[in-house]
VOPAGU-2260 file (C-alpha; in pm, 1 decimal, decimal comma):
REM VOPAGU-2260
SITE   aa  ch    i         X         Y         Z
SITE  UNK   A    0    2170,2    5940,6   -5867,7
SITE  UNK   A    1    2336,5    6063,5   -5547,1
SITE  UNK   A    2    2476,4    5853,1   -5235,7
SITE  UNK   A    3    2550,9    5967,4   -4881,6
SITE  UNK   A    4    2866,5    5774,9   -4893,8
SITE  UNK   A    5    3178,6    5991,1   -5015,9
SITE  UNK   A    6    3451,7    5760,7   -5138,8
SITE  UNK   A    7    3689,9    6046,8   -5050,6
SITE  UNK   A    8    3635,9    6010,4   -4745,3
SITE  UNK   A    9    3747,8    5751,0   -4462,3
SITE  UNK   A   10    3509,5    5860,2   -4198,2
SITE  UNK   A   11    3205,9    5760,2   -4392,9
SITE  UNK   A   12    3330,8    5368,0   -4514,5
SITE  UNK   A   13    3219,7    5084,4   -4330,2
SITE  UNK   A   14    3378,0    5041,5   -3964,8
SITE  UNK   A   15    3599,0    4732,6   -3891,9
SITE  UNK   A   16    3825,4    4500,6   -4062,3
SITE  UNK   A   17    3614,0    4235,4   -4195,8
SITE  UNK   A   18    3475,4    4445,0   -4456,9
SITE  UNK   A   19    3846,4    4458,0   -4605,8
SITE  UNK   A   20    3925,3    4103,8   -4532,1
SITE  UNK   A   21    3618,1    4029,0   -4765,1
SITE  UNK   A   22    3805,0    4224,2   -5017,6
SITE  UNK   A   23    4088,9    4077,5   -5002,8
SITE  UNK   A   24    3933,7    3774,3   -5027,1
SITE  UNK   A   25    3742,1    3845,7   -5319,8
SITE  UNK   A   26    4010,7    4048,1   -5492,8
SITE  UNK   A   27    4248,4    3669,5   -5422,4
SITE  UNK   A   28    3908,2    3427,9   -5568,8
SITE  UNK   A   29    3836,9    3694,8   -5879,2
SITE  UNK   A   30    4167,4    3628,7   -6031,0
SITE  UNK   A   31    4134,1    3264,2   -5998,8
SITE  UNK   A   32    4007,2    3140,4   -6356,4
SITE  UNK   A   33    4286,0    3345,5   -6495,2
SITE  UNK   A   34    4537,8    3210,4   -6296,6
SITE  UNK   A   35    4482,1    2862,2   -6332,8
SITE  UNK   A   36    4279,1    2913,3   -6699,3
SITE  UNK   A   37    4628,9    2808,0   -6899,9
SITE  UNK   A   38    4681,2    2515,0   -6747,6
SITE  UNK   A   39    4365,0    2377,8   -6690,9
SITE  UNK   A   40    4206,3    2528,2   -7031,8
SITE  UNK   A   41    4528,3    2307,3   -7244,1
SITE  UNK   A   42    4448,5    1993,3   -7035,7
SITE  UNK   A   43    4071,3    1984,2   -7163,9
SITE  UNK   A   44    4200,1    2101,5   -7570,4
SITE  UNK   A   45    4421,5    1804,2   -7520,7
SITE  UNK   A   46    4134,7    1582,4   -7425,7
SITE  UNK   A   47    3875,9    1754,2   -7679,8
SITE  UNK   A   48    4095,8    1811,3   -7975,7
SITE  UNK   A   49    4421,2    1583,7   -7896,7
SITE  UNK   A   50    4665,5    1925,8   -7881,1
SITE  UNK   A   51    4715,1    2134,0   -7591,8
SITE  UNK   A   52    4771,6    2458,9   -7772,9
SITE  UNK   A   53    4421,8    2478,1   -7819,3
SITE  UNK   A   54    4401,2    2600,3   -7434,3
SITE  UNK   A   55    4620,9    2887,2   -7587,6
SITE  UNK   A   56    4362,7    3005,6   -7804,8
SITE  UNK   A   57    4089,0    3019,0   -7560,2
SITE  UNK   A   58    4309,2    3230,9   -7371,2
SITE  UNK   A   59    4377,7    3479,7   -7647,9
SITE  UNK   A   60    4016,2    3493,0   -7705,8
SITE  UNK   A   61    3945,5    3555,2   -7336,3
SITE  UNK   A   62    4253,3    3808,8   -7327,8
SITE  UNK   A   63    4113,8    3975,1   -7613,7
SITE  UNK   A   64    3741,4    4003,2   -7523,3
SITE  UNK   A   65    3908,1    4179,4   -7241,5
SITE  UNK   A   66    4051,4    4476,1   -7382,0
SITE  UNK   A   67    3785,6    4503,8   -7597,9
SITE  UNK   A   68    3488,2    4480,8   -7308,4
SITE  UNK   A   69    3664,8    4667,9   -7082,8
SITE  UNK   A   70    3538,9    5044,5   -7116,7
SITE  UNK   A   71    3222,8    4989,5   -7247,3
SITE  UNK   A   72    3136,5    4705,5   -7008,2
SITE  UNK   A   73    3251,4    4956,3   -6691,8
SITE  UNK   A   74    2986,2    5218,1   -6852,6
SITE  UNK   A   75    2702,1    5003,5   -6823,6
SITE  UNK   A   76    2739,1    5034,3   -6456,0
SITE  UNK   A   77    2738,8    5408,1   -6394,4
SITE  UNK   A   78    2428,1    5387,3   -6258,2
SITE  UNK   A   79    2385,3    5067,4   -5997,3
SITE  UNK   A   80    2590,8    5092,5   -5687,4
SITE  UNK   A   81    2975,0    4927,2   -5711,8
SITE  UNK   A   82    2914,2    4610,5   -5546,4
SITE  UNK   A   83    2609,4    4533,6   -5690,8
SITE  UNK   A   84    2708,7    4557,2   -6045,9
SITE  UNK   A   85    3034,9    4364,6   -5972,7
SITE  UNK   A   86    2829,4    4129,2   -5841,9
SITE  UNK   A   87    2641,6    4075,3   -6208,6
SITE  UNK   A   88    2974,0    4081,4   -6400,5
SITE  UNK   A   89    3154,4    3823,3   -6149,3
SITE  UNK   A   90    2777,7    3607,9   -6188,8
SITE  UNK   A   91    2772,3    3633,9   -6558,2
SITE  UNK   A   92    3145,9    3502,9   -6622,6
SITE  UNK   A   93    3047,8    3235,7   -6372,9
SITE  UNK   A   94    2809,9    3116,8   -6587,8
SITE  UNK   A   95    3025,0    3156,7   -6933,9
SITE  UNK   A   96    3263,2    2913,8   -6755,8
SITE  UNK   A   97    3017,2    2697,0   -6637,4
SITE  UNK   A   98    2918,5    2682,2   -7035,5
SITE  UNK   A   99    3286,4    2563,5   -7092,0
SITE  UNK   A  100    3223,2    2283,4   -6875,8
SITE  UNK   A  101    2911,5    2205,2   -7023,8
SITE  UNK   A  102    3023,3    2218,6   -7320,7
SITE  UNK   A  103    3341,1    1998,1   -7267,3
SITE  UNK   A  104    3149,3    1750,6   -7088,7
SITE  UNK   A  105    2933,7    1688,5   -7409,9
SITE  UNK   A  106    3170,8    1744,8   -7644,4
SITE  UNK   A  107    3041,7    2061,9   -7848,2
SITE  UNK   A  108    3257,9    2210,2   -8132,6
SITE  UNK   A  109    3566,6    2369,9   -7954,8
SITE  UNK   A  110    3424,8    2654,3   -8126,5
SITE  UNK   A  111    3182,5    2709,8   -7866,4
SITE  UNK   A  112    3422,9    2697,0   -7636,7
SITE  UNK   A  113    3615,6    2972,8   -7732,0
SITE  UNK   A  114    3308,2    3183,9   -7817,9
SITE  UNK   A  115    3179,5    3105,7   -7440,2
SITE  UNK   A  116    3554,5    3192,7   -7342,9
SITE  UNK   A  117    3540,2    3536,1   -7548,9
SITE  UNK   A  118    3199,2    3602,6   -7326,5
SITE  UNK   A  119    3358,3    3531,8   -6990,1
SITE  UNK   A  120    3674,3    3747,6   -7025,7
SITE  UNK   A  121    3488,8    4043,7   -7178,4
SITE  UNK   A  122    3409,1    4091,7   -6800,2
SITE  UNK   A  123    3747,7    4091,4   -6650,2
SITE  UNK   A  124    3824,5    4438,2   -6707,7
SITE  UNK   A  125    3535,7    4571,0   -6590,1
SITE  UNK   A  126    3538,6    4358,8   -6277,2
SITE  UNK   A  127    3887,3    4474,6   -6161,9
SITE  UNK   A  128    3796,2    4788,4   -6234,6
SITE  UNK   A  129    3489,5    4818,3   -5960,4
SITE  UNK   A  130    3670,7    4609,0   -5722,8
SITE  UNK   A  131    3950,1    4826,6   -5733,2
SITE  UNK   A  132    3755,3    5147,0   -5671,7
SITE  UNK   A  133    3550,2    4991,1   -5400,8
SITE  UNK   A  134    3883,6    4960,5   -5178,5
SITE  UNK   A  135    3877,7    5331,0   -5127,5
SITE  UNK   A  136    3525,8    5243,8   -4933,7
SITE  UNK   A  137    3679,7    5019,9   -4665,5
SITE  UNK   A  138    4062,3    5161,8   -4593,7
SITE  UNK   A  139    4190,0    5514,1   -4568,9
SITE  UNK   A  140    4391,3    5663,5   -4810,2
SITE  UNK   A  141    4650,5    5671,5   -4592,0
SITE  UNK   A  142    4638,0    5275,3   -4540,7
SITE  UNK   A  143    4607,7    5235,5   -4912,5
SITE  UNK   A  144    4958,3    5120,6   -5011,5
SITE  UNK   A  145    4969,8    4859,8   -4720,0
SITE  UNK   A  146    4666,6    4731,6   -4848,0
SITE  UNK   A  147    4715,9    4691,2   -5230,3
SITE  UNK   A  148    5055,9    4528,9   -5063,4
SITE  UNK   A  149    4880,4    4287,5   -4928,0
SITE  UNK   A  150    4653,6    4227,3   -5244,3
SITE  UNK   A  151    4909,3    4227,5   -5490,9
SITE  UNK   A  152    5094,4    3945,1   -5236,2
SITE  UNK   A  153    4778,3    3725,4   -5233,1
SITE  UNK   A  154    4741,9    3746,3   -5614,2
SITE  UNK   A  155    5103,8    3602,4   -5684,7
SITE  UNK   A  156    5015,8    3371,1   -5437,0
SITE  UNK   A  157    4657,5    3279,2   -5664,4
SITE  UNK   A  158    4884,7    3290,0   -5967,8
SITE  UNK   A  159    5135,8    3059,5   -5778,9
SITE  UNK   A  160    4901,0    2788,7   -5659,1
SITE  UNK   A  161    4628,3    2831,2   -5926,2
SITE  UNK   A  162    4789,0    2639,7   -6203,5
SITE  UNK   A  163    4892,3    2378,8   -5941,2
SITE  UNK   A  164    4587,9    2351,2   -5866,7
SITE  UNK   A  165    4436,2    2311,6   -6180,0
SITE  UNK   A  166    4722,0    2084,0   -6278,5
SITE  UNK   A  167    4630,0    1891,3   -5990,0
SITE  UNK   A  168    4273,0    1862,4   -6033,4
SITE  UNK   A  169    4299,3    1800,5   -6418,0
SITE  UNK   A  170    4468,9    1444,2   -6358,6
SITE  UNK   A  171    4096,4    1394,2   -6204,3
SITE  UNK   A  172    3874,4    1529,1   -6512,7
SITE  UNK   A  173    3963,5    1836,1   -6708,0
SITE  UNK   A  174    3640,0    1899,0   -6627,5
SITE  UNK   A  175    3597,8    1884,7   -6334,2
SITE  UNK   A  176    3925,4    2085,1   -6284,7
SITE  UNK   A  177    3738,4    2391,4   -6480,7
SITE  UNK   A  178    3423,9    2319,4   -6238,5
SITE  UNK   A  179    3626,9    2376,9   -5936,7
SITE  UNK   A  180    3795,5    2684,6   -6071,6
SITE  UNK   A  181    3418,9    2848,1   -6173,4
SITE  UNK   A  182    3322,2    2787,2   -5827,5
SITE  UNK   A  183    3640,3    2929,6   -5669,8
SITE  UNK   A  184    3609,8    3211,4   -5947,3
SITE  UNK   A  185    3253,6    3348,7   -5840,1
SITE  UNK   A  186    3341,4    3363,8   -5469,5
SITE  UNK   A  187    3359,2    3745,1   -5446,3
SITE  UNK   A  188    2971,8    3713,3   -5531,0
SITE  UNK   A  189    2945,4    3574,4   -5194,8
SITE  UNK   A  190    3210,8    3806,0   -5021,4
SITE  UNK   A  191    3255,9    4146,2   -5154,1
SITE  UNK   A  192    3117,5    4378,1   -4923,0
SITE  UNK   A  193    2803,8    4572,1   -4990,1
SITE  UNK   A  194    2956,9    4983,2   -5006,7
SITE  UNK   A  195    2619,3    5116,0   -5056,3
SITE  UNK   A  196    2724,5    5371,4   -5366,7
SITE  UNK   A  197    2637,4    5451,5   -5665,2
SITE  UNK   A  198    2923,0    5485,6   -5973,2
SITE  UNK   A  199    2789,2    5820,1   -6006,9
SITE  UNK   A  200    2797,3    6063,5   -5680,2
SITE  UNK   A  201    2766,0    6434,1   -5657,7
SITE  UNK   A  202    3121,6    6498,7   -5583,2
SITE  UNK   A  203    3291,4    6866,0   -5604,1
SITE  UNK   A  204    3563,5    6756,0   -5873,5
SITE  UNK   A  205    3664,8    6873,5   -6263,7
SITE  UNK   A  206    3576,4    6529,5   -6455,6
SITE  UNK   A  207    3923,4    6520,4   -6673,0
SITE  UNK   A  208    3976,2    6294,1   -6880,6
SITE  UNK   A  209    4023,8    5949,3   -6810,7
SITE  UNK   A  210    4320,3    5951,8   -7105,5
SITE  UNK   A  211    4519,4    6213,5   -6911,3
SITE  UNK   A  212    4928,5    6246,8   -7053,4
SITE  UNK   A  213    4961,6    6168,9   -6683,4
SITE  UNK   A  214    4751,5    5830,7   -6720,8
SITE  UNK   A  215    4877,1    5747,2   -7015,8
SITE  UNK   A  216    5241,1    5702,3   -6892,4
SITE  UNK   A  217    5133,7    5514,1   -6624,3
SITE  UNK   A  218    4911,6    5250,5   -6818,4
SITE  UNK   A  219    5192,6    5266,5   -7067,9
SITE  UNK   A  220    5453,4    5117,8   -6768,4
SITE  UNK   A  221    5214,0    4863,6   -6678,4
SITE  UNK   A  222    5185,9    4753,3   -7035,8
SITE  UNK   A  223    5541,4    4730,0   -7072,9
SITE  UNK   A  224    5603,9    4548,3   -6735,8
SITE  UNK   A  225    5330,1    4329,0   -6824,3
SITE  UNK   A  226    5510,1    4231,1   -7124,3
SITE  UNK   A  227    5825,3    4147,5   -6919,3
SITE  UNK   A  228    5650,7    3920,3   -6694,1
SITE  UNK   A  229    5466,9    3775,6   -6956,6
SITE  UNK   A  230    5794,9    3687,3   -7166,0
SITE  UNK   A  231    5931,7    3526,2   -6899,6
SITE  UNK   A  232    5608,5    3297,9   -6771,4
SITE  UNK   A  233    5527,5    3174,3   -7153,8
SITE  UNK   A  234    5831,8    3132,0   -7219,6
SITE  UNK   A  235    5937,6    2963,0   -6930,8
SITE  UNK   A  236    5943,8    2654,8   -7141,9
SITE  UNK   A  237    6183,5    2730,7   -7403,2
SITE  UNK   A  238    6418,1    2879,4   -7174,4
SITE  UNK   A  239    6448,2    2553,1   -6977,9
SITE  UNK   A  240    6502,9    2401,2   -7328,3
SITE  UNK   A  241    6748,2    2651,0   -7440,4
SITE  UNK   A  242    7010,5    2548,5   -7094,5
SITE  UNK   A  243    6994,2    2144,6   -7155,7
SITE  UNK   A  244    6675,1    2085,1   -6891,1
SITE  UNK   A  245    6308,9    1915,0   -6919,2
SITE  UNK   A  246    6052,4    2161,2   -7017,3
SITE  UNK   A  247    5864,4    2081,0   -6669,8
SITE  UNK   A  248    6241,6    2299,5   -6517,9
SITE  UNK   A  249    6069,4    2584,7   -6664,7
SITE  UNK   A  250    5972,6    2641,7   -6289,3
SITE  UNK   A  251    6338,8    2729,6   -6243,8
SITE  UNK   A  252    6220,3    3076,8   -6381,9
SITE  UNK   A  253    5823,6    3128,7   -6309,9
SITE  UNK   A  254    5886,3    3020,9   -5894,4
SITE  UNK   A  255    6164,4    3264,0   -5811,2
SITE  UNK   A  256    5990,8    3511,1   -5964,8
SITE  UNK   A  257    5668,2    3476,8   -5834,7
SITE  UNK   A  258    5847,2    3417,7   -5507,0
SITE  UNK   A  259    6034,3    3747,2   -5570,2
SITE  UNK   A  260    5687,7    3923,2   -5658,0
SITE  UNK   A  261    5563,8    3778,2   -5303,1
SITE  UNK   A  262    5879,3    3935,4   -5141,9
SITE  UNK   A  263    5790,6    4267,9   -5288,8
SITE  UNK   A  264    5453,1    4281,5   -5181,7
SITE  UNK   A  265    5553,6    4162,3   -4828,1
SITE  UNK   A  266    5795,1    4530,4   -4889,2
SITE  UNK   A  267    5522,1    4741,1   -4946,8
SITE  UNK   A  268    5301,4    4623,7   -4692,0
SITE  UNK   A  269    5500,7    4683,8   -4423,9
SITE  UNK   A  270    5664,8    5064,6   -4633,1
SITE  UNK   A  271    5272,2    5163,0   -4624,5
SITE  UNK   A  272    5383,0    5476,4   -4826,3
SITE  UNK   A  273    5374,9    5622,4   -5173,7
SITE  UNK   A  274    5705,8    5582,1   -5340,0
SITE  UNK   A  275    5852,3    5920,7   -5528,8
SITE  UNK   A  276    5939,8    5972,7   -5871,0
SITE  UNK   A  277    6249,9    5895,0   -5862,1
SITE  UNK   A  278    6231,4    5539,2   -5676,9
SITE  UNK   A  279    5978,5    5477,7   -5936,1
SITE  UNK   A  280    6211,6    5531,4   -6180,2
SITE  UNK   A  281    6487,9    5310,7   -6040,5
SITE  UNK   A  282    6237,4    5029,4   -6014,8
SITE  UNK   A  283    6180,7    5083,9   -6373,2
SITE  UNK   A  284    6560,1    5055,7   -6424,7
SITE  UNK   A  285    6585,3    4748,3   -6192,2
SITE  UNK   A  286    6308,3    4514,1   -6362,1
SITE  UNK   A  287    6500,0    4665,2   -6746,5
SITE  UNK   A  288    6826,6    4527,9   -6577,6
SITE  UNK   A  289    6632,7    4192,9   -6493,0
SITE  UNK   A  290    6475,9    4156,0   -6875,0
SITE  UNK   A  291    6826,8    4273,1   -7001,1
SITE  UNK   A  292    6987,3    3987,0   -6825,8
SITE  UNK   A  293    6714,9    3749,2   -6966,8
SITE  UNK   A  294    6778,8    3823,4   -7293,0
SITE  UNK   A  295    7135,0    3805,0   -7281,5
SITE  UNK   A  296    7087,9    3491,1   -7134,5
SITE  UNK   A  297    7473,8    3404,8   -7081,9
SITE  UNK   A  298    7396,3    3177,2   -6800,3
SITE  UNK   A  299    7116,7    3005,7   -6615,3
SITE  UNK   A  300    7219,4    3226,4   -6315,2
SITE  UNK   A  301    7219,2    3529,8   -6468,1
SITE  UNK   A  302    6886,4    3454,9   -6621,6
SITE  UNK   A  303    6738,7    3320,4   -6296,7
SITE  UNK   A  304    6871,5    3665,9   -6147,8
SITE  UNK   A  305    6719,3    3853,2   -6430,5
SITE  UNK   A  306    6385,9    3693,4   -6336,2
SITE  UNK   A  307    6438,0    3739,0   -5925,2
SITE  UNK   A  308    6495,9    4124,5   -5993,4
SITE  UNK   A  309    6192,7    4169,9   -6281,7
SITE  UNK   A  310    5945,6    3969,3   -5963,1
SITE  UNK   A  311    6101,7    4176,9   -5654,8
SITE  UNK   A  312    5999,6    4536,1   -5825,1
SITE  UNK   A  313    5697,6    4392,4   -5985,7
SITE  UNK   A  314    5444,9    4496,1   -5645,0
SITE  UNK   A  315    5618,1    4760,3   -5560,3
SITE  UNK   A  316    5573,3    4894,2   -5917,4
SITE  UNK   A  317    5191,7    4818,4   -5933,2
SITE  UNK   A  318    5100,7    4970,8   -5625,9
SITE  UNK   A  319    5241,3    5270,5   -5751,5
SITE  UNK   A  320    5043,9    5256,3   -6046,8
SITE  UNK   A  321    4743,0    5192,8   -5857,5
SITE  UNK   A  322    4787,0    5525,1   -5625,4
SITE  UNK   A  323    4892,3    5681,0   -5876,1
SITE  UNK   A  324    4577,6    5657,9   -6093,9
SITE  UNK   A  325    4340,4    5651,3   -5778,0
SITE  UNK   A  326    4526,3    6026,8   -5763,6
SITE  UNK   A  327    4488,7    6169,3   -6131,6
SITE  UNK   A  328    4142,9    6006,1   -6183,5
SITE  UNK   A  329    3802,6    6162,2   -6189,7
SITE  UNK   A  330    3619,2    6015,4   -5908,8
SITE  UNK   A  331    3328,3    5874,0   -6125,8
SITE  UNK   A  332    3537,7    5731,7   -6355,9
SITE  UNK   A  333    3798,1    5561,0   -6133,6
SITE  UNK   A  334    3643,9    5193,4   -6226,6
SITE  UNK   A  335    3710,3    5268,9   -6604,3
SITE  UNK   A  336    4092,2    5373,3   -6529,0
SITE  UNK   A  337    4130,5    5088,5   -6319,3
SITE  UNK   A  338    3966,1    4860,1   -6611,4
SITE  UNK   A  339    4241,0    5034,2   -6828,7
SITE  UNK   A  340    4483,4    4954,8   -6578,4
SITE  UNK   A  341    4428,2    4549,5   -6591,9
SITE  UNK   A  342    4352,5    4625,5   -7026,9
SITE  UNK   A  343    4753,0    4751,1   -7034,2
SITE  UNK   A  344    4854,8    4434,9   -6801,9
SITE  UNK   A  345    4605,0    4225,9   -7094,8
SITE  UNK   A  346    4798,4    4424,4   -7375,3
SITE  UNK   A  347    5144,8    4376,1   -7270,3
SITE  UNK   A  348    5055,6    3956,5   -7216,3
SITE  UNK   A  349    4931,6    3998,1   -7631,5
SITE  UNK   A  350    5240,2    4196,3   -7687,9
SITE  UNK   A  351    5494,1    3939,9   -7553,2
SITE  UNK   A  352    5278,9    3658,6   -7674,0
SITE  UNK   A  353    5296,4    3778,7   -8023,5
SITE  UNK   A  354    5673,1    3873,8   -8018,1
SITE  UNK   A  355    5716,0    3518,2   -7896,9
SITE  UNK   A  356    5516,2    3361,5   -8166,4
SITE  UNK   A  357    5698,1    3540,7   -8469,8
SITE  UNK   A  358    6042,0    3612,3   -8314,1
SITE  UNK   A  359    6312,2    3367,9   -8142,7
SITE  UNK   A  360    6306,5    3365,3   -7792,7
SITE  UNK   A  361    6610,6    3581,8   -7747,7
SITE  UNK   A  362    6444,2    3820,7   -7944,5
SITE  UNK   A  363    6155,3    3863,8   -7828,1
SITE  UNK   A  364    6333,4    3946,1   -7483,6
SITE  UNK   A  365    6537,8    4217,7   -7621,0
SITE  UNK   A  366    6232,8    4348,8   -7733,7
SITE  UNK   A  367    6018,7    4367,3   -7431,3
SITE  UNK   A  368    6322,7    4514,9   -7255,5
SITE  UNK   A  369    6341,6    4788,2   -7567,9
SITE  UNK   A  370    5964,5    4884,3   -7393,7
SITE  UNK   A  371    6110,8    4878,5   -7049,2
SITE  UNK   A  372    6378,6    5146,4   -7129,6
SITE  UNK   A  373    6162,7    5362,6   -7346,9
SITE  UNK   A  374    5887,6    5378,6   -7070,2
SITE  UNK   A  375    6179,1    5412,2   -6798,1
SITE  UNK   A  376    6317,2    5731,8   -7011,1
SITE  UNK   A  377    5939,7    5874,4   -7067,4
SITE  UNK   A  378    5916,7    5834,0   -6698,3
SITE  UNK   A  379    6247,0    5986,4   -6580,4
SITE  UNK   A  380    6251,7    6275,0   -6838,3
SITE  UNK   A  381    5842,1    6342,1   -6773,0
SITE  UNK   A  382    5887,2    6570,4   -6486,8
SITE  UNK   A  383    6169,6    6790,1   -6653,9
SITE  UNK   A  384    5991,3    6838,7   -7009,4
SITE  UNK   A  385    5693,9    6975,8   -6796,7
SITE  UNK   A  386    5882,6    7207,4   -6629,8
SITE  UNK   A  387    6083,8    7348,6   -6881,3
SITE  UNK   A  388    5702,7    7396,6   -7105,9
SITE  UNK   A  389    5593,1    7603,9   -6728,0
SITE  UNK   A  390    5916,3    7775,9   -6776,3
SITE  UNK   A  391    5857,2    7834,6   -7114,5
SITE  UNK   A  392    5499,3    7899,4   -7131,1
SITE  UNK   A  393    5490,8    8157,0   -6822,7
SITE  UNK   A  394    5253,1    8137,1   -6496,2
């Protein structure tokens, strides 16, 4: 199936700004359930089963669904146009949740729960995935880093005020707090604009492989920076605990980085260009410096610094990522690589969960910044091992 529409090219996406405002709307809105899904998912286990870290295992099961759905969910779309099918994925989470609610409200087995859970993050990679590619249909290429700026600045900001929110809103009805985040949740159903293409388009390029050396280092980075982040947010708690303070300080460590993250995204905005190799590569070394200083943990300065500088690179960091896999992907697969893009982010949030669960803190810090310096190295020494095997190898 063949569409007029070339996503390669800026002249044919739709004129104006509002069809990228209602992207960026709907790319803020999607990632609302998993924003505000810890908090408001351990407020109704505490009310259903009397212990909070029951909201922890719908969120593995949601996480998990994720990385599982995410390839073979982004297939089943090849052949409906972009918006459409992101449409039905964002519509049948919406529904999943809603099943949570129902659920809750006449209190099923929590196992239903976390099976309806398991159903509505199946989708998530997917989703990302075809929202992602359909921002190539509404801005340039040459406006592209401004705008995933901007997006990755509105989704700290959603993963700011979502739990907030839900914390808010929970006080009320746990609920009701999971209502209002369904409803926020399935706004890009509403709002993401209509790009008129089909996944699959007769476009002059070598398929590739969506597994690429190239790819791989890339989703490996994001993996490994998602771990970082994700030490840091779960165990925001302990770390509070560890210098003397109430666990409810632990915002000591999630707001300035988030703040930071906020910060960085205001930097590439404005930048609007693709960084090189080599500021790539410090980034990588300033967010190892930042998980280094976390684990050392000497002070709550030092930690709080470690925390500043892991948020500050963090947008800069996955904008690259994002150009740089819009660049080395097949144009009918980009959705999948982008799906594999949010799967590493899913599998470096398992990673530090799990090194959390069966190491110390401490430990599991030093180990998530053990995965920063090995992908920093990969990253650094990439370029020169390929030469020297072009050397090597002749023209």
């Amino acid at each position: 199936m063949t569409s007029d529409h070339n996503p390669d090219n800026p002249a044919s996406s739709p004129s104006g700004r509002w069809p990228l405002i209602r992207w960026f709307a709907s790319s803020a809105t999607l990632s609302v359930p998993q924003a505000a899904g810890p908090v408001a998912f351990s407020l109704l286990a505490l009310s259903l089963v009397g212990d909070a870290r029951g909201g922890a295992g719908i969120i593995l099961a949601m996480t998990i669904a994720q990385v599982a759905g995410a390839i073979p969910i982004t297939r089943l779309g090849r052949n409906l146009p972009a918006s459409t099918f992101l449409r039905l994925l964002v519509g049948f989470r919406t529904i999943a949740l809603a099943g949570i609610a129902l659920c809750a409200y006449y209190e099923a087995p929590f196992l239903w729960l976390v099976c309806l859970a398991a159903l509505a993050g199946s989708v998530n990679g997917a989703a990302f995935g075809y929202l992602r590619s359909l921002l190539n249909h509404f801005t340039p290429a040459s406006r592209l880093p401004r705008a995933l700026g901007i997006a990755s600045t509105l989704n700290e900001l959603t993963f700011v005020l979502g739990p907030v929110a839900a914390s808010g809103l929970g006080s009320i009805s746990p609920v009701f707090a999971l209502l209002a985040i369904t409803a926020m949740g399935a706004i890009p159903i509403l709002l993401i604009p209509q790009a008129n293409l089909v996944h699959v388009t007769d476009i002059p390029h070598t398929e590739g492989s969506i597994l690429s050396p190239s790819i791989l280092l890339w989703l490996a980075c994001a993996a490994a920076g998602g771990s970082t982040v994700a030490a840091i947010e779960i165990g925001a708690v302990a770390l509070a605990l560890k210098f003397g303070y109430e666990p409810a300080f632990a915002i000591l460590f999630t707001v300035p980085l988030c703040l930071a993250s906020v910060a960085g995204g205001i930097w590439v905005s404005v930048r609007n260009r693709l960084a090189s190799r080599r500021i790539v590569v410090v980034q990588l070394g300033v967010m190892t410096l930042g998980a280094a200083l976390a684990a050392l943990g000497s002070s709550l300065v030092t930690t709080v610094i470690g925390a500043i500088l892991i948020g500050f690179v963090l947008a800069p960091l996955g904008t690259h990522y994002a150009l740089a896999l819009d660049r080395l992907a097949p144009p009918r697969k980009r959705p999948a690589v982008f799906a594999l893009l949010r799967t590493a982010n899913a599998i470096g949030v398992i990673f530090a969960s799990a090194a959390l669960t069966v190491i110390s803190l401490s430990g599991a810090l030093f180990v998530v910044t053990g995965a920063m310096i090995a992908v920093m190295l990969v990253a650094g020494f990439a370029p020169v091992v390929r030469r020297q095997a072009v050397w090597m190898t002749g023209p």
